[in-house]
Every structure is written in C-alpha cells, then in structure tokens.
Backbone as a ProteinNet text record, in pm:
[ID]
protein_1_A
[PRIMARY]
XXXXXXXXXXXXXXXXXXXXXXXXXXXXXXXXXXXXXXXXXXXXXXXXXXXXXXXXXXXXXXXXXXXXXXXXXXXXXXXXXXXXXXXXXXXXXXXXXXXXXXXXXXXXXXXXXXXXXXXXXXXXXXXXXXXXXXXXXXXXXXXXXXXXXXXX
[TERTIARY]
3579	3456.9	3350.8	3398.6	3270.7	3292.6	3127.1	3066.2	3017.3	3104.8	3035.7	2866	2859.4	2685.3	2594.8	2485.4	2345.8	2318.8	2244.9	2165	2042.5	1987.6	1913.3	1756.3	1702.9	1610.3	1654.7	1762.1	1760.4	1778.1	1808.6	1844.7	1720.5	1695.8	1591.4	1594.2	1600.1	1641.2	1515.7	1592.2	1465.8	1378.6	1432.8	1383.4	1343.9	1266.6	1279.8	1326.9	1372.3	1451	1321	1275.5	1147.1	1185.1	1297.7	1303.1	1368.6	1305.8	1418.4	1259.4	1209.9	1252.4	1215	1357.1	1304.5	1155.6	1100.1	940.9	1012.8	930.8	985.6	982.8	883	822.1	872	976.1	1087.8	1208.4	1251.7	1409.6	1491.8	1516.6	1573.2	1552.4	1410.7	1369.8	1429	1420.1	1461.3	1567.5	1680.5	1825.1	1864.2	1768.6	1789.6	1883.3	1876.2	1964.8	1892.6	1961.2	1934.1	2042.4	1952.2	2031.4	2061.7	2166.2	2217.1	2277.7	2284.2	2359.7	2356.3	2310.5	2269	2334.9	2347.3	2376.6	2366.6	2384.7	2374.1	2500.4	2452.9	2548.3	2623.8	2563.2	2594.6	2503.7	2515.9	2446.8	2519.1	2478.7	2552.8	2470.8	2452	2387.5	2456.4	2360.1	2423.9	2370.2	2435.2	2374.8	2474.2	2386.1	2448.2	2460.4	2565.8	2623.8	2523.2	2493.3	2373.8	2368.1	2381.9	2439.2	2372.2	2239	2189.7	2234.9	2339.6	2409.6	2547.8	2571.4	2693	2682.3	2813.5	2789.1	2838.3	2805.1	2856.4	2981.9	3058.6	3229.1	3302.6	3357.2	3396	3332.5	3191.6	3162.8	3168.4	3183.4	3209.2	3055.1	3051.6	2931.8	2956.1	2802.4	2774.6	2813.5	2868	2935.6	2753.8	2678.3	2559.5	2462	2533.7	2493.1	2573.5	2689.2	2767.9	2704.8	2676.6	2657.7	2554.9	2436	2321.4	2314.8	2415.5	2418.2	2496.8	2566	2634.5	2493.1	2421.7	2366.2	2259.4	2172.8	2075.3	2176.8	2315.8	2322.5	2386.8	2390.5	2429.3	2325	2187.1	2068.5	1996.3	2063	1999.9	2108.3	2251.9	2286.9	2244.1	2186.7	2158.2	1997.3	1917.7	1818.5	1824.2	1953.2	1991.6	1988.8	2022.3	2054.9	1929.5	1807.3	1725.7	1603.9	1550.3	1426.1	1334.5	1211.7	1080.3	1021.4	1056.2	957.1	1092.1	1147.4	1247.7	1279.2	1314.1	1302	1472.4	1499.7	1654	1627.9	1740.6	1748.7	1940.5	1948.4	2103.7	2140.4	2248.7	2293.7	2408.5	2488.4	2577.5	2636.9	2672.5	2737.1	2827	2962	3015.4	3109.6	3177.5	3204.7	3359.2	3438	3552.1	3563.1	3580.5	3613.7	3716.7	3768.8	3923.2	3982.5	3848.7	3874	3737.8	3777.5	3626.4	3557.7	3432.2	3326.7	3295.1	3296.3	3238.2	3164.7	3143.8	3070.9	3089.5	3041.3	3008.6	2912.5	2926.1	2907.1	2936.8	2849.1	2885.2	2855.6	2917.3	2916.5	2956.2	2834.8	2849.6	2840.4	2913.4	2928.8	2936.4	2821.4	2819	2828.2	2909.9	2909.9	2883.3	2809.6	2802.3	2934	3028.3	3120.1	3051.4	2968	2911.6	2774.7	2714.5	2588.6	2555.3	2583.4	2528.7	2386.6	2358	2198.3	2111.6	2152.1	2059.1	2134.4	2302.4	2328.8	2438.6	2442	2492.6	2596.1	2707.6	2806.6	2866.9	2872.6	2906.9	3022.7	3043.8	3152.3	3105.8	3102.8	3081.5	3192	3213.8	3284.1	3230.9	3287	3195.4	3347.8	3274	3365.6	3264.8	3421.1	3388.2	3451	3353.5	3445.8	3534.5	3479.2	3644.4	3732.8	3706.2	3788.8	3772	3826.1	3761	3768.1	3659.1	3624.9	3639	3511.9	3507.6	3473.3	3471	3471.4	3373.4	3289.7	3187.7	3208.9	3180.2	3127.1	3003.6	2935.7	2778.7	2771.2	2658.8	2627.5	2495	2422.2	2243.6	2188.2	2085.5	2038.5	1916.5	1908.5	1805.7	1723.3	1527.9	1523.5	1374.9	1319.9	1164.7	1072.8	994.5	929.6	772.8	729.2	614.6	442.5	410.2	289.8	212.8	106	-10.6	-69.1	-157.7	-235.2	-401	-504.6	-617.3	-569.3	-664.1	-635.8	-703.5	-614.8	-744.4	-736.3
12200.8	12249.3	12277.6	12226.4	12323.4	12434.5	12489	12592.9	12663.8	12810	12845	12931.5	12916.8	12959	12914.2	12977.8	12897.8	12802	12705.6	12630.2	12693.6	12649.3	12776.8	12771.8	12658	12718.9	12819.7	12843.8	12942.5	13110	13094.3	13238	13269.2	13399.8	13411.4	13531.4	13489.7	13504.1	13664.9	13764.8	13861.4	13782.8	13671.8	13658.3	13512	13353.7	13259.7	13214.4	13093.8	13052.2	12939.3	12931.2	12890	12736.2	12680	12504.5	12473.3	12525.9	12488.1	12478.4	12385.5	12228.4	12160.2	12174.1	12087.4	12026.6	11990.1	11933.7	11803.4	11707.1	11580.4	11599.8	11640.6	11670.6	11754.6	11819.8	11878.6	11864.8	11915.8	11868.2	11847.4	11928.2	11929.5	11862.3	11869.5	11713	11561.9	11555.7	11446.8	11384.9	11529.1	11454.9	11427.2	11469.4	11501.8	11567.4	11736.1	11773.9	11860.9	11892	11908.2	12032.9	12159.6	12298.3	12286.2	12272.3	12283	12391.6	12462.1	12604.6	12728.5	12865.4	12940.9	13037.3	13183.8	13298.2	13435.8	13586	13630.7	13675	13602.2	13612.4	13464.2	13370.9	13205.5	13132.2	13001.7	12871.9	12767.8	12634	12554.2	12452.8	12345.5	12253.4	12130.6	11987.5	11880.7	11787.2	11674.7	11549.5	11421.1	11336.4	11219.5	11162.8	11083.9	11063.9	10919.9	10892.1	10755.7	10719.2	10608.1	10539.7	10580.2	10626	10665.5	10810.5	10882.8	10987.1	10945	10851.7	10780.3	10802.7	10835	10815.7	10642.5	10604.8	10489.8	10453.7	10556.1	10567	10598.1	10464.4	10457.6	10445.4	10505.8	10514.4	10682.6	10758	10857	10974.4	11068.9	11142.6	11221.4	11232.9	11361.2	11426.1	11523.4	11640.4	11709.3	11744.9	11789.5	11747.2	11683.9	11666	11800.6	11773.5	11899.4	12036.7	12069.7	12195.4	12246.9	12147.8	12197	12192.1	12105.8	12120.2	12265.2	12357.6	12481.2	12573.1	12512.6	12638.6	12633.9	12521.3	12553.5	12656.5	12627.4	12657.3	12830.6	12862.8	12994.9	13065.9	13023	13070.4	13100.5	12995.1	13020.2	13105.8	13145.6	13227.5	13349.6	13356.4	13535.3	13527.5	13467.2	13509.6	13525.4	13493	13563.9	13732.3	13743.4	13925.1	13968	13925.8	13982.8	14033.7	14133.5	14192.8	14091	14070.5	13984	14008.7	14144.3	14204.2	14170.7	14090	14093.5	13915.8	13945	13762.5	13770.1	13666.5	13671.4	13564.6	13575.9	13486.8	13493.5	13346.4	13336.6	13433.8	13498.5	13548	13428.4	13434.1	13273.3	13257.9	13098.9	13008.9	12918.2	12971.9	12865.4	12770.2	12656.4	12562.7	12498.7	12481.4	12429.5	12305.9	12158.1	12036.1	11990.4	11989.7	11961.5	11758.6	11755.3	11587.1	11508.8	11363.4	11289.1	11231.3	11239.5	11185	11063.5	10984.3	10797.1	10806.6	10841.1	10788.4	10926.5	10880.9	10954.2	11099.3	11196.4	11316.2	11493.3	11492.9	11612.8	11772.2	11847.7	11986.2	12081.9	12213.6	12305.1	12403.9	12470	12640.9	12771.9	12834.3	12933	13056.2	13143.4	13307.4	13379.6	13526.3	13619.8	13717.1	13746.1	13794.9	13953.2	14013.7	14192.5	14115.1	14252.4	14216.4	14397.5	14456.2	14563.1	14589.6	14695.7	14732.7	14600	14543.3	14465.1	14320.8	14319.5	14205	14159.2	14053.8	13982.8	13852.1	13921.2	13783	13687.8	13538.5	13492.7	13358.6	13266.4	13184.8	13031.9	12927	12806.2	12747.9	12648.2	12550.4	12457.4	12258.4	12154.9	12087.2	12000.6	11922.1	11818.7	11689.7	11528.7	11476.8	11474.7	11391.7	11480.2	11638.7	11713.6	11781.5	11659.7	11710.4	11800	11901.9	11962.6	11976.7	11959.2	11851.6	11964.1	12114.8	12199.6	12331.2	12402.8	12549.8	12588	12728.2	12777.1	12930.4	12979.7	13097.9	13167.8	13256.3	13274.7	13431.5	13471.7	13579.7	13576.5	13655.8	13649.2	13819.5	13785.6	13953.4	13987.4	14060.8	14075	14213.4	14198.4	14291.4	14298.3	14416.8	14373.1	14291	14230.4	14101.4	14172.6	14102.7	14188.6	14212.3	14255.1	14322.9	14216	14188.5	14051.6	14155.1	14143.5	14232.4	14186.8	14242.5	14146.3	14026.9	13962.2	13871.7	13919.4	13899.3	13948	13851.6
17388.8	17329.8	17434.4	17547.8	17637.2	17645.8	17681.5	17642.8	17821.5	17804.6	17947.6	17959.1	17829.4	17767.4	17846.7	17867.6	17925.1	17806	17849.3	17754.5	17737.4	17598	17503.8	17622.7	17686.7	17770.7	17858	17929.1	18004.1	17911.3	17781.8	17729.1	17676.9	17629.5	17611.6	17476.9	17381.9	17239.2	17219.6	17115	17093.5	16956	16913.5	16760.8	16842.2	16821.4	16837.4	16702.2	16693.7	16617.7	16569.6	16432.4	16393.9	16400.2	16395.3	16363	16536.6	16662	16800.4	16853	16878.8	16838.5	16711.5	16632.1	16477.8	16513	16438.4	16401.7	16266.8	16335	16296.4	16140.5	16089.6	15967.7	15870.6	15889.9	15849.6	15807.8	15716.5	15697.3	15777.2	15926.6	16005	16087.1	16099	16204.2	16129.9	15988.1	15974.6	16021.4	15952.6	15989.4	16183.3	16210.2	16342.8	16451	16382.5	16445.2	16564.4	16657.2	16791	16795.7	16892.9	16921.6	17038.1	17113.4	17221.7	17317.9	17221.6	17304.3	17267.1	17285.6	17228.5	17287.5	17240.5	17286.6	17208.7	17265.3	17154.2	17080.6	16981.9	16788.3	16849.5	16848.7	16878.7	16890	16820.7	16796.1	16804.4	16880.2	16839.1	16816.1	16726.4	16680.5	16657.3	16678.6	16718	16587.4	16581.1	16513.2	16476.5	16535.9	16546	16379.3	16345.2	16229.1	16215.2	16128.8	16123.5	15961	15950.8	15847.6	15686.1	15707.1	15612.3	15520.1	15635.1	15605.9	15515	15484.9	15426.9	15309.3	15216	15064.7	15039.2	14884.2	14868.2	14872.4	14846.6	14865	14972.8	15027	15159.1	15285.6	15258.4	15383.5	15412.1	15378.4	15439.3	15452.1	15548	15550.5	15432.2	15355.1	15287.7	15272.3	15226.8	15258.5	15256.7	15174	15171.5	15346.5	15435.6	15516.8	15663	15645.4	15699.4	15666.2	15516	15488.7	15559.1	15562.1	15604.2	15762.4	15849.1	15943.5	15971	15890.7	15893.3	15823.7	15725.2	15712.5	15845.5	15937.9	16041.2	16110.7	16145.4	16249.3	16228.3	16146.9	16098	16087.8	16040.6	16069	16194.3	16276.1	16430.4	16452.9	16445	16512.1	16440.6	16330	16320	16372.8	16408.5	16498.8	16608.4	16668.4	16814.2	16771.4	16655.6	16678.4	16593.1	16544.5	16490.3	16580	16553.1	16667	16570	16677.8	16621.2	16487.3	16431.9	16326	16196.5	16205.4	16104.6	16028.5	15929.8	15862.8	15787.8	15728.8	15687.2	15559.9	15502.4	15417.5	15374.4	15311.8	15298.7	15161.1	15145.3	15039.5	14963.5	15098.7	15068.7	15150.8	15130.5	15213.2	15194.7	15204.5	15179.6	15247.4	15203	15350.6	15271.9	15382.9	15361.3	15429	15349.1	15400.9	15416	15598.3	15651.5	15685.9	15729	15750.5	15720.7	15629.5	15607.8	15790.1	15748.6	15891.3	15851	15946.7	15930.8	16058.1	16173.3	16258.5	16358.9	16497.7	16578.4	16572.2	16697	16647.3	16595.5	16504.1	16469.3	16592	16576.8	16661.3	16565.9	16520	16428.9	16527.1	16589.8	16651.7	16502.1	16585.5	16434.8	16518.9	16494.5	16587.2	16479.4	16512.5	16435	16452.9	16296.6	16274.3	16272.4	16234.6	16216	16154.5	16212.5	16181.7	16145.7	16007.8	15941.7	15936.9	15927.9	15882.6	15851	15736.9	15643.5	15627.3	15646.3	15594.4	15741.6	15734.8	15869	15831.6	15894.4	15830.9	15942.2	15930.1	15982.9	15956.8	16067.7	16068.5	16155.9	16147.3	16163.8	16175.8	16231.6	16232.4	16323.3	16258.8	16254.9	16323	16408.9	16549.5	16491.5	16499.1	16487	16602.4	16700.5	16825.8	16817	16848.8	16909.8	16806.5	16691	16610.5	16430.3	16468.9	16356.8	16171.9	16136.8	16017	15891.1	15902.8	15851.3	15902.2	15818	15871	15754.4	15801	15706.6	15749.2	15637.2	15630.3	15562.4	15601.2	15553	15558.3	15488.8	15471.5	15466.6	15550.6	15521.7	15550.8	15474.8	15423.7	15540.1	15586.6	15746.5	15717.8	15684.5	15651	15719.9	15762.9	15793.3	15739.3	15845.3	15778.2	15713.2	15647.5	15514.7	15636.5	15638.4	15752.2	15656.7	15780.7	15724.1	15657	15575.7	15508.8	15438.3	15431.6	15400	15241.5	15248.4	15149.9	14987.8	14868.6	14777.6	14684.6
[MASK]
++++++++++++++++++++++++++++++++++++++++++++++++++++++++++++++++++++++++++++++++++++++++++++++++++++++++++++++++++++++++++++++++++++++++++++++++++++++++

C-alpha cells in the first residue's frame, strides 16, 4: 500500500478540499479521520479504529463508520478534478463489506474512474492493517457553484 504520491502538502490541488484539515467540530473531525495522500483523481484517508466505533455485537466496527470513511474520501478525490468555481454533491454511494474490523487502522484510497461534464464516478477501497475489508463505489454530480449575490 505504499504510495509513490507526494503527500497532500506538497500537491497543490485546483479545488481545496473544504474538511483537509478536518475541524474538530465536525463530523469528520470527530471520528478523526486524517488525509494522507493526495493526487489528481486520488485520495487517501486514514482513521484509527477506537472503541467507541464498535457495535454491541462482537465487537465489530460500524459498518456506518467505513461508509463515511468511503464517502470523505471519494469526495476529496473528486475535488482533485474540480476547478475552484465548482461544488459537488453525491448522487450515490454504494459499499461492499469483505471482512469484519475490531481494531487497528483503517486506509480508504478513492481514485477517480471518468469524470464527465457534470457527473464524476468513482471507486474506493478500505485496508485493515493491509488487509482489504471493503470496496465502494460513488457517483457525484459537479456543477458551477451559485455566484454570491446581494441579500434580500
């Protein structure tokens, strides 16, 4: 799983990616996930597995904890390919679960598969210690962002 990518300070993105560096105060800040590697039409995003992520059965992570670690990181990879004047939103996302998580950490690599006019599809997949847990796929709609305009 290494990566011959710059790390995301050295790249220098046309879109910034609005949650790099999550803000504690945030969903993403909560769970505490961390972007580690960037490129363009690539993201990769981190987070340590922490007990509060556990369901009552077994022990095992969330699955609602994976997803959202696939949807940040599918989102940061389509702002690698968006110009500044442009905003996105998910159409869908969906995720396939290969092995249960109990501990260590998670690794979500998200590449952009085509990125059309307006809609941009992509692919994820989630590393447990190496080993891989799930796979995602996403679709998000990319369209000019709305001009500030006076207030009325």
């Amino acid at each position: 799983m290494e990566s011959d990518r710059l790390l995301q300070e050295d790249v220098e993105m046309p879109k910034p990616f609005p949650h790099d560096p999550p803000q504690p105060d945030t969903f993403i800040g909560w769970l505490g996930v961390r972007f580690t590697d960037r490129g363009e039409g690539f993201a990769r995003c981190e987070l340590d597995v922490e007990p509060r992520f556990l369901n009552h059965r077994g022990g095992v992570v969330h699955g609602g904890v994976i997803f959202s670690l696939v949807d940040t990181g599918t989102a940061a990879a389509v702002h690698t390919v968006m110009s500044p004047d442009e905003v996105c939103s998910t159409i869908e996302l969906t995720i396939t679960y290969l092995r249960a998580v109990r501990s260590g950490r998670l690794v979500c690599d998200s590449r952009v598969l085509r990125r059309g006019n307006r809609v941009v599809f992509l692919e994820s997949e989630v590393f447990n210690d190496g080993e891989l847990v799930a796979k995602g796929l996403g679709t998000y709609y990319v369209t000019s962002a709305p001009v500030p305009g006076p207030e009325k």
